[in-house]
Every structure is written in C-alpha cells, then in structure tokens.
BALOBA-1460 file (C-alpha; in Angstrom, 3 decimals):
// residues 88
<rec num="1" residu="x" x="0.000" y="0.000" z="0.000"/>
<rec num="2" residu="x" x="2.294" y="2.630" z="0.827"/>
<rec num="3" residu="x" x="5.539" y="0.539" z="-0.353"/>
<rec num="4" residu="x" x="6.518" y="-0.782" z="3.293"/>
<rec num="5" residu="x" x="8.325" y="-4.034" z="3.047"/>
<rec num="6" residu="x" x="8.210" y="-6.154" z="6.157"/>
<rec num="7" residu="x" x="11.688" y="-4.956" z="7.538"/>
<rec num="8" residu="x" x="10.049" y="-1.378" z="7.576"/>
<rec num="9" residu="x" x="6.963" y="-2.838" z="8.969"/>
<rec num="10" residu="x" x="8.797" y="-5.218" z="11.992"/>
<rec num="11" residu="x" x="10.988" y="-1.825" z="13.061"/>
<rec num="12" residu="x" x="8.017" y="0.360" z="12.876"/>
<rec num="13" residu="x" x="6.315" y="-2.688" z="15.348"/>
<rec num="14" residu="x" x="9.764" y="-2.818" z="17.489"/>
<rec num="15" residu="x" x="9.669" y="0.916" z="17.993"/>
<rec num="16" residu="x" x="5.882" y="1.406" z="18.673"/>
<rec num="17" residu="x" x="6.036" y="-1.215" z="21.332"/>
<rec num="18" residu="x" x="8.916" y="0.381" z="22.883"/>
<rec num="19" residu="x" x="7.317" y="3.722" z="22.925"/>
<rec num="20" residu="x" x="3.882" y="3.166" z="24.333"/>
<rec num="21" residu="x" x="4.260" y="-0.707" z="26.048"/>
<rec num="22" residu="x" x="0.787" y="-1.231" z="26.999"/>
<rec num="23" residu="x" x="-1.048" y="1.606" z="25.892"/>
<rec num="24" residu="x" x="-0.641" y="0.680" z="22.197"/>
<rec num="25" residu="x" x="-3.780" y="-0.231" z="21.755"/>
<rec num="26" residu="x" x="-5.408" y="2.740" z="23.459"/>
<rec num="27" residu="x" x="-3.058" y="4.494" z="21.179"/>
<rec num="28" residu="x" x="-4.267" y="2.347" z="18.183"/>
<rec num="29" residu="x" x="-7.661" y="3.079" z="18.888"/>
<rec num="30" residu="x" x="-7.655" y="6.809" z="19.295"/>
<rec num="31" residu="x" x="-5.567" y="6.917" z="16.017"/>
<rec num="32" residu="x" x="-8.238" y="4.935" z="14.347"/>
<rec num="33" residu="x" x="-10.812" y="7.257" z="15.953"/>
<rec num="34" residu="x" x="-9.439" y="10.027" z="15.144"/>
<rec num="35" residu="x" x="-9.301" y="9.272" z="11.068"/>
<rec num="36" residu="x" x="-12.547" y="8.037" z="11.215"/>
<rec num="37" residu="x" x="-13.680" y="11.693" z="12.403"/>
<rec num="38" residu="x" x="-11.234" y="13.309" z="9.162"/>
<rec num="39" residu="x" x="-12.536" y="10.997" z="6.686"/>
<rec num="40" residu="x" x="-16.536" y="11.800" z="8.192"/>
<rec num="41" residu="x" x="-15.662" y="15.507" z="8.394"/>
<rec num="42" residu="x" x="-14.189" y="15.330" z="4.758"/>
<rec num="43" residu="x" x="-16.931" y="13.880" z="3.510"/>
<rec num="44" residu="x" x="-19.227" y="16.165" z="4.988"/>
<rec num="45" residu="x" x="-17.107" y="18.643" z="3.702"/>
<rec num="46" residu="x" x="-17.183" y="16.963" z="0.097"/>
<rec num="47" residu="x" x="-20.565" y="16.799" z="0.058"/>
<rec num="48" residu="x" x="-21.731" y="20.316" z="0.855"/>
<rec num="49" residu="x" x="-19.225" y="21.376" z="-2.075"/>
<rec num="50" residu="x" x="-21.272" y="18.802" z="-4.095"/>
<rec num="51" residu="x" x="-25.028" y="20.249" z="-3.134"/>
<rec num="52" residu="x" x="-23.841" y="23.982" z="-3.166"/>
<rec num="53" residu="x" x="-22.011" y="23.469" z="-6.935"/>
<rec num="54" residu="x" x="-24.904" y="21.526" z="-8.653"/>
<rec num="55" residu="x" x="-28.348" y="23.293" z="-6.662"/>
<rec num="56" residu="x" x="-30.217" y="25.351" z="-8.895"/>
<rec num="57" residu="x" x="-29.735" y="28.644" z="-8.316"/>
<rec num="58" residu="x" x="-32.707" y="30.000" z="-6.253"/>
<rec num="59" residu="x" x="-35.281" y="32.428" z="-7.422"/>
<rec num="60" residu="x" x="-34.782" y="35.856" z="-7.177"/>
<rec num="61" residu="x" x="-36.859" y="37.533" z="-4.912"/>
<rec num="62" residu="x" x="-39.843" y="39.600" z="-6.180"/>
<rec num="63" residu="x" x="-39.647" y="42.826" z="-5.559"/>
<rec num="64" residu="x" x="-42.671" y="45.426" z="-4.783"/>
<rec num="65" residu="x" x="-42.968" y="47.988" z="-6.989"/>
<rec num="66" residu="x" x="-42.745" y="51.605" z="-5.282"/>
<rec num="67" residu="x" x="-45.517" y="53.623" z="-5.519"/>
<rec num="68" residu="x" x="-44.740" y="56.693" z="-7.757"/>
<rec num="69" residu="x" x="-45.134" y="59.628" z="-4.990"/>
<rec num="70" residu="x" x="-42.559" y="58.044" z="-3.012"/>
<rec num="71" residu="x" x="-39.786" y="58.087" z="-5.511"/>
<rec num="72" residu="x" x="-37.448" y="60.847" z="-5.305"/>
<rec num="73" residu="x" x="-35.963" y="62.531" z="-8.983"/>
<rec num="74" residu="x" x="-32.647" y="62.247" z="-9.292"/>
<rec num="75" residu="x" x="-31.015" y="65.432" z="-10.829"/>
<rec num="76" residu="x" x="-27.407" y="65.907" z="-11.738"/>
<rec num="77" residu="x" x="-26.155" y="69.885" z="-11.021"/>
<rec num="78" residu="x" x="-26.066" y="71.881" z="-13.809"/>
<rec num="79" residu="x" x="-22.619" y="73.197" z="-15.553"/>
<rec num="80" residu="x" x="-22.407" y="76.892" z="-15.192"/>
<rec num="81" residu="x" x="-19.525" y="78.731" z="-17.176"/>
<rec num="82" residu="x" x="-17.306" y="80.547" z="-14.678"/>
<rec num="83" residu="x" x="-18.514" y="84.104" z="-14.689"/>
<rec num="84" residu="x" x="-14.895" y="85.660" z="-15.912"/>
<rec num="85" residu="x" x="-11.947" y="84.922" z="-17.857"/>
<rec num="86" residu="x" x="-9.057" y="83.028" z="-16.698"/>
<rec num="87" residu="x" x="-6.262" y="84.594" z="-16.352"/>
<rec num="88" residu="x" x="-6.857" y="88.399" z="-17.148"/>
C-alpha cells in the first residue's frame, strides 16, 4: 500500500512497542478514531461542495414595486460657465 516491506513494517512494530508498552492499543484506537472523524468531516465537507455546486440557483426575490409619490428625482447639477476669464 504505501511501499513498506516487512523490515520497515517489523521496526516500525519494534519501535511502537517500545514507545507506548501497553497503551498501544489505546493508542491504536484513538488513532483509528481520530481518522474516522477526518474521513466523516471530509466527507461532509465533500458533500456540501457537491449540493452547493450543482443546486439550482434559487429564485430571485420579487420585488414590490414603489408607488410613484414616493420616488425621489434624481437630478445631476447643472454646468455653469465661470462668470470671468481666466487669467486676465
């Protein structure tokens, strides 16, 4: 699977039961826990990615029409000339 020969996979055995004696299989069991919970919380993830991508897109809300006295002109300010000449 990941290319480990059975030297690799006695020392890795040797070195764990050195490290943690008789709590290797509470250790075992938490690390199995624990990527239970990552591959649940990546699928979760995956699959929110997967409703949000392909939903239809939602309709857009309607909107009321406003009644005309409440609507306010817009007006831009007139250009006046400058009343005298630059630089006289």
């Amino acid at each position: 699977m990941f290319g480990i020969g059975p030297t690799e996979m006695m020392f890795c055995t040797i070195i764990g039961l050195l490290l943690f004696g008789k709590r290797l299989p509470e250790v075992a069991r938490s690390l199995g826990k624990g990527m239970m919970e990552f591959k649940k919380g990546i699928a979760g993830f995956e699959s929110e990615m997967h409703s949000n991508v392909y939903r239809e897109p939602a309709p857009a809300p309607a909107s009321r029409p406003v009644p005309q006295d409440d609507r306010d002109e817009l007006t831009a300010p007139k250009f006046e000339p400058p009343k005298f000449e630059p630089g006289s």
